[in-house]
Every structure is written in C-alpha cells, then in structure tokens.
C-alpha positions in Angstrom: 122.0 97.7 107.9 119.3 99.4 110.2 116.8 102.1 109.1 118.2 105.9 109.7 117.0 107.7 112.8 115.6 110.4 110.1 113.0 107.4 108.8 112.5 105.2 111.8 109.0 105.4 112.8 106.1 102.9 114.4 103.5 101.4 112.1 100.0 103.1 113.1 98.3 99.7 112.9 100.7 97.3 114.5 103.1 99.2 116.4 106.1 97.7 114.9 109.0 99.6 113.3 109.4 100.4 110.0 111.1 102.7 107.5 109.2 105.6 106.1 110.6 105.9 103.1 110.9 102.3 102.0 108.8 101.1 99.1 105.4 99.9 99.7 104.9 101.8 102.8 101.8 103.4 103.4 101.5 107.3 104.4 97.7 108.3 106.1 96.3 110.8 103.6 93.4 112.9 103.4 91.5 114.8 100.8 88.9 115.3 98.9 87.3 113.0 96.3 84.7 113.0 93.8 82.0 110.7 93.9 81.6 108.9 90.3 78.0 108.3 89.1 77.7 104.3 89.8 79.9 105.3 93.4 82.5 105.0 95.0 85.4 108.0 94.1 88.2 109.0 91.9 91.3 110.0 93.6 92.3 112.2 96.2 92.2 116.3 95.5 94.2 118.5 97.4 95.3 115.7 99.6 96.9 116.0 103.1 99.4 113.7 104.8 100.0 113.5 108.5 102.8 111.8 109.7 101.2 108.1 110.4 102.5 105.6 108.4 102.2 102.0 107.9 103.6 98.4 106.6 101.8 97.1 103.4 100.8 94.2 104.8 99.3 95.7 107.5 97.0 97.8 105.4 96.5 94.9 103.0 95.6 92.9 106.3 93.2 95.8 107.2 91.9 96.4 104.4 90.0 92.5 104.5 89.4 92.8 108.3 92.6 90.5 109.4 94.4 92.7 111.1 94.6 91.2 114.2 94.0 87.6 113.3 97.3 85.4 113.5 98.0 82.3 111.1 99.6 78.5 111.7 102.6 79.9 109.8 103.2 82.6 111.9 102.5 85.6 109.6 
C-alpha cells in the first residue's frame, strides 16, 4: 500500500519520500523557549510549523552529525 497524495512529501534532510503523517515523523517547528537557570530550554511557546518534514532517523542521524556518513550495512 503506497502513501496518499494528501501526505506524500520529500524529507528536508535526505530528499527521500516519506509520509507526513506517519509516526515518528518529524515536522520543522519554531517558537519561543525559555532559558532554564543551569541552560539550555523548556519547550517550545507559541510554536510554528512550516511544512518541512522529516524521517526519524534522519534527524536522529543529524542530530549526532551523521547525516551524510554511510555504513558497511548499508543504513
């Protein structure tokens, strides 16, 4: 079974198709947050999506700076 037109869209980090509404998908959001004492923030206020969205694993492989580094197995 394919994704419907309605939620077939490109992943903003790889290109590749994905689902929009599947679980696990990311959606770019912005906001505002407050900054805690010790740093860093709580979560986002008032937050805005835009229409970018993205697969898990790419944001998980982003998020370590492995984006666009390929493996032995392919992955």
């Amino acid at each position: 079974m394919g994704i419907p037109a309605s939620r077939r869209t490109l992943c903003a980090l790889c290109s590749l198709e994905l689902d929009s509404d599947a679980p696990g998908t990311y959606q770019w959001t912005s906001g505002w947050v407050m900054r805690r004492q010790d740093g860093g923030g709580h979560s986002v206020t008032l937050p805005e999506r835009a229409p970018r969205w993205a697969h898990r694993l790419c944001v998980d492989r982003a998020s370590r700076g492995t984006l666009h580094q390929s493996s032995l197995f392919g992955d």
